[in-house]
C-alpha positions in Angstrom: 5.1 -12.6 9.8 2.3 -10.7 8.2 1.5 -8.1 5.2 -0.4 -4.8 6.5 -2.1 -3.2 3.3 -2.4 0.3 4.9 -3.7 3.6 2.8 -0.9 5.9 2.3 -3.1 9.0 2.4 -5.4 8.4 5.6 -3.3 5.3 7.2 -6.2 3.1 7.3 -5.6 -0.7 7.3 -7.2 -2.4 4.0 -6.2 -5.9 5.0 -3.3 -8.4 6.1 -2.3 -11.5 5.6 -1.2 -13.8 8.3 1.1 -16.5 6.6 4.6 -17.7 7.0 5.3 -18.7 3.7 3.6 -16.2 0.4 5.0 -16.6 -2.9 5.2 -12.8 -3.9 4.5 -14.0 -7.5 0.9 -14.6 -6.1 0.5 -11.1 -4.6 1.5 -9.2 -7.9 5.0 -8.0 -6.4 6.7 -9.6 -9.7 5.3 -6.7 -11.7 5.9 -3.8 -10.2 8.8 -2.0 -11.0 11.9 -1.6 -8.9 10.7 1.8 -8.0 7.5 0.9 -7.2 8.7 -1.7 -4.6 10.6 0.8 -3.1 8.2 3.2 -2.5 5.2 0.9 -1.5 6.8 -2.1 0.4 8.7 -1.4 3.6 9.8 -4.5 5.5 9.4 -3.9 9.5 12.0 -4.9 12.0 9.5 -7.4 13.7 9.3 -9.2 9.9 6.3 -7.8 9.0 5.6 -6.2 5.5 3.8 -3.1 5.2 2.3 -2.3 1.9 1.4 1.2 1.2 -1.9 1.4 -1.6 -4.9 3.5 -1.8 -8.5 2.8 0.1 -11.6 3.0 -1.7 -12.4 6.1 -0.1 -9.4 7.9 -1.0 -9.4 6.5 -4.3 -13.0 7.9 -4.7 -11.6 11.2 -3.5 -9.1 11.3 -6.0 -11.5 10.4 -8.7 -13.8 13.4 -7.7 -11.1 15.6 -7.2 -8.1 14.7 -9.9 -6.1 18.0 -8.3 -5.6 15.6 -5.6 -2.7 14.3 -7.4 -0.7 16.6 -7.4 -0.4 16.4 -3.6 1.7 14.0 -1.5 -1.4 13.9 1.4 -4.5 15.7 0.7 -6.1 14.4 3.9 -5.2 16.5 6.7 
């Protein structure tokens, strides 16, 4: 099993973790919300995790352009 942290704007892979037993407490997953868990993890049918975050480049972008927001993908 492993955790993919990918970019949900330009799909880039951040990181991932190769265990077979994570506490989730220890990754933060206790505090999001129940919608927030919907939206950013997606559990694969191979037993991986995907995580969807923001890159620092894209997170950069954002912060020079705050219009960005408004947009599901602003990288085409």
């Amino acid at each position: 099993m492993s955790i993919v942290y990918k970019c949900k704007h330009c799909g880039h892979v951040i990181g991932q973790l190769n265990q077979h037993v994570l506490h989730t407490s220890i990754l933060g997953w206790d505090q999001l919300t129940n919608e927030d868990k919907m939206n950013m993890i997606h559990y694969q049918k191979n037993g991986d995790v995907h995580i969807q975050a923001i890159c620092e480049n894209c997170e950069e972008s954002l912060g020079q352009h705050p219009q960005y927001h408004e947009l599901d993908f602003f990288i085409q």
